[in-house]
N, C-alpha and C positions, 0 to 999 in steps of 0.2 A: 674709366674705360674697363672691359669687362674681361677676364683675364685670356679668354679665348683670342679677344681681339686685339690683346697684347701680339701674345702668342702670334696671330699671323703677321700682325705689322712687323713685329722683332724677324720673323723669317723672312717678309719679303726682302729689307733692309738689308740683313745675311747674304741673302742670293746677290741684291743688288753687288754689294761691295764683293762678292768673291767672281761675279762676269764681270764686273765694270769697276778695277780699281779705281778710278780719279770720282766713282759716287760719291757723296758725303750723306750723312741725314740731314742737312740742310737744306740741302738742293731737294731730298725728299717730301718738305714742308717750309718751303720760302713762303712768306707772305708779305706784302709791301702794302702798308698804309696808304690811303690817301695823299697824306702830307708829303712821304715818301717820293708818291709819283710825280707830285706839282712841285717838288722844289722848295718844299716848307716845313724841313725836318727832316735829319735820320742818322740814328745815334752809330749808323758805318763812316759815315765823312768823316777823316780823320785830314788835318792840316793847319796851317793857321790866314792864309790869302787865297786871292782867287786862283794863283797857280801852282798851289800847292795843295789847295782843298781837292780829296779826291775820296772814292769807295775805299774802303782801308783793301780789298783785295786787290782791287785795278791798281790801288800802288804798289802793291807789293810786285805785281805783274811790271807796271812800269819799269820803277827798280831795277828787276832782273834785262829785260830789256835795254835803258840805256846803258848798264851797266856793258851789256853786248856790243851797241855800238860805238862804243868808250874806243873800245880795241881798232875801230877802224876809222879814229879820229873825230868820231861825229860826236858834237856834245848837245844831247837833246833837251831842250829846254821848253816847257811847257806854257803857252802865253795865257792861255783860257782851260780849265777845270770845272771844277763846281761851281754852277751858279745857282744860286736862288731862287724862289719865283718874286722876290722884291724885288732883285736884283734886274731882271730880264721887265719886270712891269716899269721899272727908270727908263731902261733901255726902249720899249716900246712905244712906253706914252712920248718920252723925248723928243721921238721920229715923228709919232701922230701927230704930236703940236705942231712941228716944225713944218712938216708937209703941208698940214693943213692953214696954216698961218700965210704959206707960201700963194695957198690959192687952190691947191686941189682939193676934191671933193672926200669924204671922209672915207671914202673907197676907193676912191683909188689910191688914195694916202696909204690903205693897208697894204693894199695889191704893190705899193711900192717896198714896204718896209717888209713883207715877208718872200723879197728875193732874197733875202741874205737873213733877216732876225726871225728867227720865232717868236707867237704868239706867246706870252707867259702862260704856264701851266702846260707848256706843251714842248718845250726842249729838251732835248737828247740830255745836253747840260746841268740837269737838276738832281740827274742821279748818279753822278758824280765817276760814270764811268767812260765819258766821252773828255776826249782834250785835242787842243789845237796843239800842235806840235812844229817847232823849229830847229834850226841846227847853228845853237851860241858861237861857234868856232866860224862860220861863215862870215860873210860882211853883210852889214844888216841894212837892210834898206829902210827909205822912210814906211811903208806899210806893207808890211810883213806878209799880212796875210793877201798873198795874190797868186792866182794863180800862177801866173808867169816866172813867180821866184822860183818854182819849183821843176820848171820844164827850160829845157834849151840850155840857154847859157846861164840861166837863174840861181842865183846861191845855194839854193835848198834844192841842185838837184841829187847830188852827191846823198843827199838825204832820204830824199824821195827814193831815187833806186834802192839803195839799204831796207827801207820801209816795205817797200815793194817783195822784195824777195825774203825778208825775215818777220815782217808784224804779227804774222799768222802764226809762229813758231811760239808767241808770247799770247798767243790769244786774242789779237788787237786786229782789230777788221775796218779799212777807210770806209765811211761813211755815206758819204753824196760823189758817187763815182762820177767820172768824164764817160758819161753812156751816154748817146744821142736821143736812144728813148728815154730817158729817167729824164720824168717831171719835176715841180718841186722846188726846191733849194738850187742852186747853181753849184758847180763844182766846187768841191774844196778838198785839195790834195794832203793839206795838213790836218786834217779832220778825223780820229779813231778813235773808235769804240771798243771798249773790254766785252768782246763777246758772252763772258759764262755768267755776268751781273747782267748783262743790258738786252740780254734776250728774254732771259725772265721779267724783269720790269716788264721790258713792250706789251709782253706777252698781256701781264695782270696789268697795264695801264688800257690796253683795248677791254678789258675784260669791266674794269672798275668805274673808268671815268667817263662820262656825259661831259663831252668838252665841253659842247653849248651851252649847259644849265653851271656848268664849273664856271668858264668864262662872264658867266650872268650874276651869278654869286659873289665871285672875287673883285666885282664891278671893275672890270680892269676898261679905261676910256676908251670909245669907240664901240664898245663891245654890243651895242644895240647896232649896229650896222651887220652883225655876223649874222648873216641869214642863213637858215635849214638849209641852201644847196652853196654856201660859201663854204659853211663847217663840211660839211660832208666830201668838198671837192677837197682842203686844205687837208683834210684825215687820208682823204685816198695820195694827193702828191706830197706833201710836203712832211706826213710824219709816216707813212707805207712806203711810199718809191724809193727804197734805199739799199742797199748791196744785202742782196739773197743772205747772204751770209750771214746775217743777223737778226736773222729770224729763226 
């Protein structure tokens, strides 16, 4: 680099950090690999399972957060974290077989399994800044993850409110809102995102990845059925339609 163009970068950087304490030069040159985006590698995951695996920042975030609603009885316990993209490709094909074993067609097999699962290479889940969240001190029912635990008389509402009026304070933003417009994914109340990792991702994973030609390469099953206006509607609802906020 040529010292001139030191020289301006080292000033822009200056300025940044003296208007906008919380900049870093990080944030001024983030770049996220391929591997990074799809779930197959990145030397930020720091944990040792899947509900511990997480972006070493979004835990540290975590952290200070359950540590907050510790004081108001809630003890948050993390059922899903980082996942992989081998992990999520189990998860996929398991459903494709099974569906289609059952008798449906290899599309509507998808169109079934992507009300709730993401296609591999394409989950919130892979960059280790998204987690499904519960509250351990409640009584747990057989499947956790339902809406209903979380509204009315459901265990995890007490949790849900708490979430509601402090996630933001931590940086944490729900996911698949209960919006009547929002396509997509189906609600999930337990669902949050570390805004200041998972915005830049988004951002370089629209930027970087050709899901179609991703998907075709990672030969993940089924994946000759994703036609040019499947991909393109699955991009618009299921990984765009998601709370403004995280964008």
């Amino acid at each position: 680099m040529k010292r001139n163009e030191f020289i301006k970068i080292s000033g822009l950087v200056g300025i940044s950090l003296a208007v906008f304490p919380n900049f870093s030069f990080t944030n001024f040159s983030e770049q996220f690999t391929r591997n990074q985006l799809i779930g197959k590698g990145n030397p930020d995951i720091v944990g040792d399972s899947y509900t511990s695996k997480m972006h070493k920042t979004a835990k540290e975030a975590f952290n200070r957060m359950k540590a907050a609603a510790a004081k108001e009885n809630i003890n948050m316990e993390v059922v899903s974290a980082y996942r992989s993209f081998q992990r999520q490709k189990e998860i996929f094909e398991g459903k494709y077989k099974k569906f289609t074993s059952e008798g449906l067609s290899p599309e509507k097999a998808i169109e079934k399994i992507i009300e709730y699962s993401t296609i591999p290479g394409t989950s919130r889940h892979h960059w280790g800044t998204d987690l499904d969240i519960i509250d351990a001190n409640a009584p747990r029912p057989a499947n956790v993850l339902m809406p209903e635990n979380f509204h009315g008389t459901g265990p995890y509402c007490k949790l849900k409110m708490w979430l509601n009026e402090n996630a933001s304070k931590f940086d944490f933003h729900e996911v698949y809102t209960d919006n009547g417009n929002r396509k997509g994914f189906k609600y999930e109340p337990w669902h949050f995102s570390y805004a200041p990792i998972s915005i830049p991702m988004l951002k370089e994973y629209k930027e970087k990845i050709d899901i179609k030609k991703m998907l075709s390469e990672e030969k993940i099953l089924g994946s000759e059925h994703f036609s040019e206006a499947f991909v393109s509607k699955y991009v618009k609802e299921n990984i765009l339609d998601i709370n403004p906020k995280l964008f």
